[in-house]
C-alpha angles and dihedrals in degrees: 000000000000084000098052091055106082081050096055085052092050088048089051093050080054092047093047085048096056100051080060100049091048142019088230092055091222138116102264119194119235107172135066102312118051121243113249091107089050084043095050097040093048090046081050100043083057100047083055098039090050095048091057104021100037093143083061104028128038123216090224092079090071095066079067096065087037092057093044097055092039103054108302110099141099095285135051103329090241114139108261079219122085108230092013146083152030119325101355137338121236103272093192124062132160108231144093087339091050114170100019098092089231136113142238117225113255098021109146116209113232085244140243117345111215115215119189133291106012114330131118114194135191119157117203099186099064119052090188089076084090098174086062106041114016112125109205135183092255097047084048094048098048089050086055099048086051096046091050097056088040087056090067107044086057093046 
């Protein structure tokens, strides 16, 4: 533990930095490839660190990623997570279910594609957009693995 330490630090000073860099205080992608899976690790990593280092991390920090995945984020509001969420989860997704315009439970967007200068695009009409709305095993996995130690933190 003494030599995770310096590392969680490390991880608060990130997490200081990004409050500062953006109003959701959260790692938004801005390349190629969206950021729910940054957004999910980071929510994840908190949850952790907090469990183990709460004098250093606090737990709060996670309902950010949360928000953000569920509706509150730079776009269209719409949850990032297909059957859950604020205003209205994503209904098309590009997966296992590819061209039906239809969704499968539990699919997590890759998130939000920045396109310079300054806009943020993620269309909901089109599933073969697939940088904008595959869902993938990783990206689900991930989601599970976050809303289980979430789960925890709200009980």
């Amino acid at each position: 533990k003494e030599k995770l330490q310096p590392y969680v630090v490390k991880f608060k000073d990130y997490i200081t930095g990004l409050e500062k860099e953006n109003p959701y205080g959260v790692p938004i992608g801005l390349g190629n490839w969206a950021g729910s899976g940054e957004v999910m690790n980071f929510g994840t990593t908190v949850l952790f660190a907090s469990k183990y280092f709460p004098s250093i991390i606090e737990a709060s920090h996670a309902f950010k990623a949360s928000s953000y995945l569920f509706g509150c984020h730079p776009y269209h509001n719409y949850s990032l997570v297909a059957a859950v969420g604020a205003s209205r989860p994503k209904a098309v997704f590009y997966g296992n279910n590819r061209a039906d315009f239809s969704f499968i439970p539990g699919n997590v967007a890759p998130g939000l594609l920045f396109r310079k200068p300054d806009h943020f695009e993620n269309y909901d009409d089109w599933p073969f957009l697939w940088g904008q709305n595959e869902g993938t095993i990783a990206g689900n996995t991930s989601y599970l693995i976050f809303g289980s130690a979430f789960k925890s933190l709200v009980k």
